[in-house]
VMD Tcl script that draws the C-alpha trace (Angstrom):
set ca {
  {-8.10 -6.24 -22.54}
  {-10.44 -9.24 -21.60}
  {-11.11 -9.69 -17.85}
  {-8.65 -11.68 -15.96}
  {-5.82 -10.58 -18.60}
  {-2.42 -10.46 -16.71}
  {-0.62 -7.08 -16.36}
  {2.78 -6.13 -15.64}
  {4.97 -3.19 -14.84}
  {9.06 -2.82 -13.38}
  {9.19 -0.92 -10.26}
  {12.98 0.45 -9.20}
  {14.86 -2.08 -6.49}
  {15.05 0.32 -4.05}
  {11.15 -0.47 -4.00}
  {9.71 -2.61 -0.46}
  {8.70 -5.38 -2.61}
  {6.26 -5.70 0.70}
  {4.74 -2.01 -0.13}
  {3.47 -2.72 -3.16}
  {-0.07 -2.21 -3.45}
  {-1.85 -2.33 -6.48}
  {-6.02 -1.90 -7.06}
  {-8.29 -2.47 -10.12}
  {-11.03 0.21 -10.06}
  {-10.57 0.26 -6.20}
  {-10.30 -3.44 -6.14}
  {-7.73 -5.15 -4.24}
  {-5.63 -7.02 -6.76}
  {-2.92 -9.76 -5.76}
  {0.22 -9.49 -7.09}
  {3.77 -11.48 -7.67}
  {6.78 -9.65 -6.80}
  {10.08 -10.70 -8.55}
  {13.16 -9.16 -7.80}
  {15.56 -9.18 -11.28}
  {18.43 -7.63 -8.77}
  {18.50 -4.11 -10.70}
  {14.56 -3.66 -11.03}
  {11.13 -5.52 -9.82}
  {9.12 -6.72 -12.11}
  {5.13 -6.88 -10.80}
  {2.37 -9.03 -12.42}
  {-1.09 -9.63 -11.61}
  {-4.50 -10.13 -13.15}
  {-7.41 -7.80 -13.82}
  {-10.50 -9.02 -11.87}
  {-12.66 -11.47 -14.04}
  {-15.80 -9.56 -12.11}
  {-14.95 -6.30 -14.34}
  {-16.31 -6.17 -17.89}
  {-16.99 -3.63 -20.35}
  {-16.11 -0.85 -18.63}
  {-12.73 1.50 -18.22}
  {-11.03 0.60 -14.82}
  {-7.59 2.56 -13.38}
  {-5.16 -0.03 -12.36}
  {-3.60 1.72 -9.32}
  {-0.50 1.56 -7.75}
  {1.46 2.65 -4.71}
  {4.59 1.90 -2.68}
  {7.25 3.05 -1.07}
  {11.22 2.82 -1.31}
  {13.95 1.76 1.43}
  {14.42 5.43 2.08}
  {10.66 6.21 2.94}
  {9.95 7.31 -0.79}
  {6.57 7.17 -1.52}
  {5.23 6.56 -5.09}
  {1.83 5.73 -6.91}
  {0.96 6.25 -10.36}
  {-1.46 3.98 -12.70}
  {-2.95 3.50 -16.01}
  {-6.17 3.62 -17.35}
  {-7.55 0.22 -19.20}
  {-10.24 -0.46 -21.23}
  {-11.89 -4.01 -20.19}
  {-13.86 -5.44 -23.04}
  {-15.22 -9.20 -22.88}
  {-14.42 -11.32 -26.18}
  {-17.91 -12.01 -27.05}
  {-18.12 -7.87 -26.97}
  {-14.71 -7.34 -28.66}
  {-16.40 -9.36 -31.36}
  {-19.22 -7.40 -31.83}
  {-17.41 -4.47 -31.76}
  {-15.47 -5.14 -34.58}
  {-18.48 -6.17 -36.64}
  {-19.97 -2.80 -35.68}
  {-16.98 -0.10 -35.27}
  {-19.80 2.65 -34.85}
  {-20.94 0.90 -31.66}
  {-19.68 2.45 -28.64}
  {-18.36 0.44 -25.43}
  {-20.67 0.56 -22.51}
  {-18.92 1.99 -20.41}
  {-18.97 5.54 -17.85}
  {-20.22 9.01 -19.59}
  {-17.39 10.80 -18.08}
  {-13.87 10.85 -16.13}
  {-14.70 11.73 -12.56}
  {-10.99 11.03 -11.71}
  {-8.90 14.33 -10.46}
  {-5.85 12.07 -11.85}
  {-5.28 12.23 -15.41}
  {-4.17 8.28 -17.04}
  {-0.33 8.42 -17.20}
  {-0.59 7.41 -20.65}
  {-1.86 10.89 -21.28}
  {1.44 12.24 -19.24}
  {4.88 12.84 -21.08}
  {7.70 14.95 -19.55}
  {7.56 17.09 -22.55}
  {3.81 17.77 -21.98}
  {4.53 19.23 -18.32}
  {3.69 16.10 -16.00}
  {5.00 16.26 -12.67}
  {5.14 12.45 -11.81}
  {7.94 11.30 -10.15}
  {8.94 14.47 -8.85}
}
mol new
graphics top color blue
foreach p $ca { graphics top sphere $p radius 0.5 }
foreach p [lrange $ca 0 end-1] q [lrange $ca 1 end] { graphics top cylinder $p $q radius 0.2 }
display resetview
């Protein structure tokens, strides 16, 4: 994804619109809220300050009941003039960091059938 791609993702309606916080490798990101009565759909943009480098688009919030939720994904950020290159040279690795510090694995890499707890 370039920098200052737009991102999306539903949240459930029970969801505080007003709770929902969401951060781009611990960057505060704005977001829009709309409310399609039986979900919320959230959009926002990845900070054009990031570049070549993996970033964890968190998320938290909480539901009318006092729910609280947060998940995320993991992202790779690559700049076009990098993208480029990369394709002209697969071999080439992305700058990027040597190694996951995160205690969170993505939740790309979580599937019910693999054992993941989220959402319970």
């Amino acid at each position: 994804m370039p920098p200052g791609s737009e991102f999306s993702f539903h949240a459930s309606n029970y969801t505080i619109p007003e709770t929902i916080e969401v951060a781009v490798k611990k960057i505060t990101t704005p977001v829009e809220v709309e409310n399609r009565q039986s979900f919320l759909i959230v959009r926002g943009r990845l900070p054009e300050s990031l570049s070549n480098t993996f970033a964890r688009i968190s998320i938290k919030g909480t539901a009318q009941l006092g729910c609280k939720h947060k998940g995320g994904w993991l992202v790779k950020i690559v700049a076009p003039e990098a993208a480029a290159k990369q394709a002209e040279s697969p071999e080439a690795p992305l700058q990027g960091p040597e190694t996951n510090t995160s205690k969170e694995r993505p939740m790309e890499t979580m599937h019910p059938d693999a054992g993941s707890t989220a959402g319970n």
